[in-house]
NUKELUM-430065 format. One record per residue (C-alpha): x, y, z. Coordinates in steps of 0.001 Angstrom, whole numbers, plus 524288, in hexadecimal, padded with zeros to 5 digits. Example, Ala and Ser with C-alpha at 12.3 -4.5 7.8 and 13.67 -1.06 7.14 Angstrom:
8300C7EE6C81E78 835667FBDC81BE4 
This chain:
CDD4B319BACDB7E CD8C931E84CE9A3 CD092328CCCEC69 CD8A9332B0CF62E CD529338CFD02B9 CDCB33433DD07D1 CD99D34718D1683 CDBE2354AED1A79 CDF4635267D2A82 CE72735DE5D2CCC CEE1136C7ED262F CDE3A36E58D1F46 CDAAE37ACED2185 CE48B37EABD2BBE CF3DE37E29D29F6 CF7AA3728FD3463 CF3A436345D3760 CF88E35F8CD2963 CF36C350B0D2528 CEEF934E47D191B CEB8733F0CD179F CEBAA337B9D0AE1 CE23932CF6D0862 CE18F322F6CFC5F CDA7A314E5D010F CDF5330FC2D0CD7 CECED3187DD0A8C CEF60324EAD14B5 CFA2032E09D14A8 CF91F33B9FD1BE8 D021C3467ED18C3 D065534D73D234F D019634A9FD30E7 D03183594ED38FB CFD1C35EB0D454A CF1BA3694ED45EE CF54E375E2D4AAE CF22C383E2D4E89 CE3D13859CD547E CDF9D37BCBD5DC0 CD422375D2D5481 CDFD73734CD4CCE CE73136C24D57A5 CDBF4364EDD5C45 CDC5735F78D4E55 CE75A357CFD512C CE08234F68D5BC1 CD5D934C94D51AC CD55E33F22D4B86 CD92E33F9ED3CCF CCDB0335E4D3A76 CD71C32BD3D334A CDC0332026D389F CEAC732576D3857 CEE21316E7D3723 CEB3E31688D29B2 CF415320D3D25E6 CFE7831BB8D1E33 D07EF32523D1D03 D09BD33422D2148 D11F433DB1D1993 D19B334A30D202C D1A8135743D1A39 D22B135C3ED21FE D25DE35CD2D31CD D1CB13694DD36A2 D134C36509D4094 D089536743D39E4 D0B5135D2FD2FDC D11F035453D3808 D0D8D35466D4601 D028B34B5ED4578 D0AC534003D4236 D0C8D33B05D4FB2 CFD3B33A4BD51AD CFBA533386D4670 D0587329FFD48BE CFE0A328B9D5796 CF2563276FD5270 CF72C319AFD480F CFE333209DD3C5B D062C3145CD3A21 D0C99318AFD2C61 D178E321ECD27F0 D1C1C33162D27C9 D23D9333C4D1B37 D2C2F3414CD1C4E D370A345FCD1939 D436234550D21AB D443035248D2768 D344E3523AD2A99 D37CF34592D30A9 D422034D2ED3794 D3BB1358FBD3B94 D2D833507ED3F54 D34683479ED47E3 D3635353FED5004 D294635BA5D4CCD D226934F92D5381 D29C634C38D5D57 D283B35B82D6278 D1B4435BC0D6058 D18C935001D6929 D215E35648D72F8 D199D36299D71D1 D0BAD35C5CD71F9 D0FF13537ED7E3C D154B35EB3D8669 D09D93677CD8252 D007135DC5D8769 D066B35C12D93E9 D08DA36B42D9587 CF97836A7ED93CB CF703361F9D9D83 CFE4C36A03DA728 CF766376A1DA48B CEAA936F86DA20D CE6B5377E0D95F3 CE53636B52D8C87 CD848366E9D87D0 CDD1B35934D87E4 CDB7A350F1D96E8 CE7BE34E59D9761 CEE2A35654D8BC6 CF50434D5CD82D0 CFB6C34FB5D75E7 CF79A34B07D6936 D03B034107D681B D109733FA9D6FFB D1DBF33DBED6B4F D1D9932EF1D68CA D12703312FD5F6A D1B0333A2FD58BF D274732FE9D58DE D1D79325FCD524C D1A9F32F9AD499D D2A42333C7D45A1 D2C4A32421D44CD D2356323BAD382E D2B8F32F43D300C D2F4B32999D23A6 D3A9C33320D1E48 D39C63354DD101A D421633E42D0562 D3ECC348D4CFF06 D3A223465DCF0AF D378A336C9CF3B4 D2CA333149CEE23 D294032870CFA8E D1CBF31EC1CFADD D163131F5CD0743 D092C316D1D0596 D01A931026CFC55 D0360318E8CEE74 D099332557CF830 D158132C77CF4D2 D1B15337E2CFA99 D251034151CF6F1 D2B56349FCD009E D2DE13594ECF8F0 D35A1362E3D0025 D2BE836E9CD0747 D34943798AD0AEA D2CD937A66D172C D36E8372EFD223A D409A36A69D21B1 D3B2B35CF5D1D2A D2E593636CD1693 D294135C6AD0CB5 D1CF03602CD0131 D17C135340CFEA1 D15A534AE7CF1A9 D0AA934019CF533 D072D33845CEBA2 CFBF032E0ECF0B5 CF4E8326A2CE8C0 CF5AE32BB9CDA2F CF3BF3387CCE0E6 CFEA43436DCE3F3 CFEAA34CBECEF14 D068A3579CCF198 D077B35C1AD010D D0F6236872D02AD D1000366F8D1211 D1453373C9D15C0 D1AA337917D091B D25B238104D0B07 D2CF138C3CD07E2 D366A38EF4CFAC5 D3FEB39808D03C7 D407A38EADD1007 D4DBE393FED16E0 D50A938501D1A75 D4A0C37DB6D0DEB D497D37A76D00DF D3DE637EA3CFB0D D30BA37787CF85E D32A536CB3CEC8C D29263711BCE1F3 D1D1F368EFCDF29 D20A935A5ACDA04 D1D4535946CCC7F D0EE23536ECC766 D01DB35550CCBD2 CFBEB3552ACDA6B CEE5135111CDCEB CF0BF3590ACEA26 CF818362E9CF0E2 CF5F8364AFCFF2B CFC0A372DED00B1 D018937A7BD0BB3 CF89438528D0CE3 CFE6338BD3D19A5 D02AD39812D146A CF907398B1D07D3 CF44D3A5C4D0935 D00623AEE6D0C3C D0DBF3B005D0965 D18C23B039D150E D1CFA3BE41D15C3 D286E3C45DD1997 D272D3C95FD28A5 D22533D684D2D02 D2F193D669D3527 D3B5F3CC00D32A6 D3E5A3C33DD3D14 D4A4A3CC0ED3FBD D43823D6DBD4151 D3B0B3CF98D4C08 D44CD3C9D1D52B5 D4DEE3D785D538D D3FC83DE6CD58D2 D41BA3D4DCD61EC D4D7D3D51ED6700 D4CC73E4B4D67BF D40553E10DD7176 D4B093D87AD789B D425C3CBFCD7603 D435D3C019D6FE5 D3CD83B968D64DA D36873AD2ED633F D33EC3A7F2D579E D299739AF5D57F1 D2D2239240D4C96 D29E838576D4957 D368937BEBD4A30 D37EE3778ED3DD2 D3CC937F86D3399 D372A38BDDD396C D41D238C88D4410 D4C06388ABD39BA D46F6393B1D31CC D48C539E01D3BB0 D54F6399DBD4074 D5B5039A88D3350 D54783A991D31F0 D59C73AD92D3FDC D66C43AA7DD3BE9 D65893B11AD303E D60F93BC24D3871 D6B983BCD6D41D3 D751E3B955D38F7 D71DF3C4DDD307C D713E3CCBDD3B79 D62BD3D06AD3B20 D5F7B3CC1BD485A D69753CB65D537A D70CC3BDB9D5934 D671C3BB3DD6326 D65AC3AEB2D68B9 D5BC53A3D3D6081 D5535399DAD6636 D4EF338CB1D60AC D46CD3882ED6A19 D3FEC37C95D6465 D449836DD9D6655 D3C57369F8D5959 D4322376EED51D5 D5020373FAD5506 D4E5C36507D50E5 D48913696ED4329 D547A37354D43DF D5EC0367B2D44EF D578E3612AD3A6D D583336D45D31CC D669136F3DD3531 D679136228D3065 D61AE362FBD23CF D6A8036E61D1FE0 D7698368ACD251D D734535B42D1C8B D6F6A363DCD0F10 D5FED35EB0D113F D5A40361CCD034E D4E8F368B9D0AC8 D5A3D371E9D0EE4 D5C1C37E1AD0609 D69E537C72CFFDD D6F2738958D032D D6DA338426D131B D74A5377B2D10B5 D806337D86D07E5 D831738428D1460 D8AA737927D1966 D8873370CCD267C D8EED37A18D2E68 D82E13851FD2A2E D788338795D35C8 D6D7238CEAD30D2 D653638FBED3D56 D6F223960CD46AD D75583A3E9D47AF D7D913A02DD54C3 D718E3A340D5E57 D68353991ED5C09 D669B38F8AD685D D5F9D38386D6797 D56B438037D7308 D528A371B4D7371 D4E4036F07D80C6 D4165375E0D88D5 D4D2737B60D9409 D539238303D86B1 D4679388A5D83EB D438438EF0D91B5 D50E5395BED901C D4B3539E70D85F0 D3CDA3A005D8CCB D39CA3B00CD8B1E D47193B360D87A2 D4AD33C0E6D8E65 D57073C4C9D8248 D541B3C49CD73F4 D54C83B70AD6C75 D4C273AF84D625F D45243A2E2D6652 D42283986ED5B9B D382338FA7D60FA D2B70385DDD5CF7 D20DC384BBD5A30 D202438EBBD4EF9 D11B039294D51E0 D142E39143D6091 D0B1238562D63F8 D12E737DEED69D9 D236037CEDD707F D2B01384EBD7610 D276439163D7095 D1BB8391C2D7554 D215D39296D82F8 D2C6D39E39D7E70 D1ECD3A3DAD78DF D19FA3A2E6D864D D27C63AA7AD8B0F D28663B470D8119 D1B8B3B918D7ABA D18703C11FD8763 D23D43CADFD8419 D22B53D3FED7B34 D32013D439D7838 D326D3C6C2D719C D2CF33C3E3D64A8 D265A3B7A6D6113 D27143B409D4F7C D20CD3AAA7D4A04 D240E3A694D3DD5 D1C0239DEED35F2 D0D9D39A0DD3526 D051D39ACCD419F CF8433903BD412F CEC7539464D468A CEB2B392B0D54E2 CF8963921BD5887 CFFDB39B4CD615F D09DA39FAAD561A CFCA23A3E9D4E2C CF6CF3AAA7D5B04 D04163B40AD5D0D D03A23B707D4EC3 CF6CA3BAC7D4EE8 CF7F03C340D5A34 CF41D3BC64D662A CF61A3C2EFD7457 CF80E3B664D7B90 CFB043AB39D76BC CF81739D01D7F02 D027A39440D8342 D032238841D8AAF CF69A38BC6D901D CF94739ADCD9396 CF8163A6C7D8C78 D03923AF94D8A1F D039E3BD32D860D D09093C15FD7924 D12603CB3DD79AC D1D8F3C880D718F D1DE93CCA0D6490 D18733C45FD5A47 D1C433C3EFD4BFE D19F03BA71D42D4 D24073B82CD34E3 D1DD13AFDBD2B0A D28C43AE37D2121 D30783A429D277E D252639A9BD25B2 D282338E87D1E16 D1B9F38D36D16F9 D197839150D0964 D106E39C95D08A6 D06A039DC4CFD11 D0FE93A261CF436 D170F394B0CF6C8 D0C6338CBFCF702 D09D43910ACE8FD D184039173CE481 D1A05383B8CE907 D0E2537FC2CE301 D117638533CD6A9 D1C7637AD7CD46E D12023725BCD212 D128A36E67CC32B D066F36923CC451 CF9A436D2FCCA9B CF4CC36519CD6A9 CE5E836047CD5AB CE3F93662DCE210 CEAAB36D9CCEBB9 CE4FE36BBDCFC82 CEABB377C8D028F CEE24372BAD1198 CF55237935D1C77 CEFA5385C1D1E8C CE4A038DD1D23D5 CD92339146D1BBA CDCC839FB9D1705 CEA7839B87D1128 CE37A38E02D0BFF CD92F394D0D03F7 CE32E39FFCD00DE CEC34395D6CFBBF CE21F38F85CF50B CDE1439AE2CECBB CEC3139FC0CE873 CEE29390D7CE398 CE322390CFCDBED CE5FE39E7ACD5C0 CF3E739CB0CD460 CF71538E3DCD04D CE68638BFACCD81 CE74137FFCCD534 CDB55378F8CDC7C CDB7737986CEA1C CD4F83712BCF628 CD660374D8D042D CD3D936AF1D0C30 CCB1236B6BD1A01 CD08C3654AD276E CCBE23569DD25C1 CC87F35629D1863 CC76D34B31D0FBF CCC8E34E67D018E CC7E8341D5CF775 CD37A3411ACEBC1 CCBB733767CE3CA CD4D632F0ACDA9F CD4623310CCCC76 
């Protein structure tokens, strides 16, 4: 048997850049392939060389679509990854998009840079462009759910339902004599859209590389609803904008703001989704429910193909950049739906730019907030905030609601990992900050007395074969 190398290149002691890479002789296979982000020594990681001759990888398997597990694809593929993706149909779906916009975004970015002249790079380039991320969509290798699927020499894969988005997948990886278990981001049992998380596939794991993103809390219910917020707001005669990341998160609200109105807890004001990326994952959600997807919870589909989940009669799509404008600092009340969910990037960061200087509008957010990004910087109380290059004043008020997050929290994470007949050698705990890691780390060991590793950025774990 081969000794095995596993390569920690990304989600090691901070939650994003997730690529784990499998080694067993000349045989490589990386799972997941996602972009740093949050503080800029986290960005700049992304320019660094992954000190492997991506050539040699044989195969890379997907998670799930999130950019953080996905969006380094199209540099790899630029930089010689000659082999395959595997994913499932709906991450296949949903990536096709995430990379395409990210391109998009990085391209225009750099070229808003070199117009303002506040990039470090002479001339201010991005790190790939949208036909790296075409080469990249051209190597997805759909696969189903439950399909025991050989992707390299003695490498099988088996795609498990997450609960996290649509197409989100906890992943069975057997390689070499050896099985793996990769959560990705695991998801949540109460998922308004999804099924819940499959429990943990029978036998014994020599490894499970755990989400670890929300190991030391539990998601909370809000100090004030989201109706409560948004009616504050009105009252003020402002508007609310809500950043949220495009897929699932938008879907998520939207189905909540139609409960809202439709229950008559917050008036029919006008909605808008103001996202090109959101309202593509929106079609293919609408499609999943209208074809009975078995990621789908039943009681959506038995609603019949005439059911709209995501619409109480005010919601207006806005596709193009000239729909935007019409809604830039909106003078009567109305709720604004737009990416990037921790406000790094896309259009809200210019409605940010519009609207946090007045104190009548409200900005949520509504999920996790990295280090170093804007999103983290309102929550945490900044007074300006820096945009395209200028800083703007915040004035709005900010709230924050962590219990539409998709992620399992600790309670979860150990409830999932209880399904587990059998107790994995080891467990790596990936994909979160220190504090929740080591948190995570000790309830695991008191709770289900299980031995722990986490892993450092760049390290080199040795598996020796028995």
């Amino acid at each position: 048997m081969h000794d095995i190398t596993i390569d920690f290149l990304g989600a090691a002691g901070t939650v994003t850049g997730s690529k784990f890479l499998l080694t067993a002789g000349t045989t490589k296979v990386m799972v997941d392939c996602g972009l740093f982000q949050g503080i800029k020594d986290l960005r700049l990681r992304n320019w660094q060389s992954l000190n492997e001759n991506v050539a040699d990888i044989d195969a890379v398997v997907l998670t799930h679509a999130h950019l953080d597990h996905c969006g380094y694809l199209p540099k790899l593929v630029k930089d010689g990854f000659a082999g395959k993706i595997f994913l499932t149909h709906y991450t296949g779906k949903l990536a096709e998009v995430i990379l395409r916009d990210s391109a998009r975004i990085q391209t225009e970015d750099a070229k808003w840079a070199a117009k303002k002249g506040y990039s470090k790079h002479n001339p201010p380039k991005a790190l790939y462009e949208e036909e790296d991320a075409i080469a990249a969509i051209r190597k997805f290798e759909e696969t189903q759910f439950h399909a025991r699927t050989q992707i390299a020499k003695e490498t099988f894969v088996t795609f498990h339902p997450a609960g996290h988005i649509l197409g989100a997948a906890f992943v069975e990886l057997e390689f070499f004599g050896k099985r793996f278990l990769f959560s990705g981001d695991m998801g949540i049992s109460n998922h308004p859209l999804l099924v819940a998380p499959d429990r943990i596939p029978d036998g014994e794991f020599d490894a499970v590389f755990l989400d670890s993103t929300y190991g030391d809390r539990e998601h909370e219910a809000p100090e004030r609803p989201l109706a409560e917020i948004i009616n504050s707001t009105i009252q003020r005669g402002g508007s609310v904008l809500i950043p949220a990341f495009a897929v699932d998160r938008t879907e998520i609200l939207l189905k909540e703001l139609k409960v809202l109105m439709e229950s008559g807890e917050i008036p029919r004001i006008p909605i808008y989704a103001d996202s090109p990326m959101a309202l593509k994952a929106l079609h293919f959600y609408r499609e999943a429910i209208l074809e009975g997807s078995p990621e789908i919870r039943p009681e959506l589909t038995a609603m019949g193909p005439n059911y709209e989940p995501f619409d109480p009669g005010t919601l207006t799509e806005l596709p193009t950049v000239e729909d935007s404008k019409t809604i830039n600092n909106p003078t009567t009340p109305c709720i604004v739906v737009s990416a990037s969910g921790m406000a790094t990037g896309g259009r809200v960061v210019h409605h940010l730019r519009n609207m946090l200087s007045n104190p009548n509008h409200t900005v949520v957010m509504v999920g996790y907030q990295a280090i170093g990004t804007r999103g983290r910087a309102l929550v945490d109380g900044a007074s300006e905030v820096k945009m395209h290059g200028e800083y703007v004043k915040v004035q709005a008020q900010i709230e924050q609601i962590g219990s539409y997050s998709v992620h399992a929290d600790r309670d979860g994470l150990i409830a999932w990992l209880s399904t587990a007949q059998t107790a994995p050698k080891l467990v790596f705990l990936v994909h979160g900050e220190p504090d929740s890691t080591a948190m995570l780390a000790q309830t695991i060991s008191q709770e289900l007395g299980w031995k722990t590793h986490v892993p450092y950025d760049r390290e080199v774990f040795h598996l020796t074969a028995q």
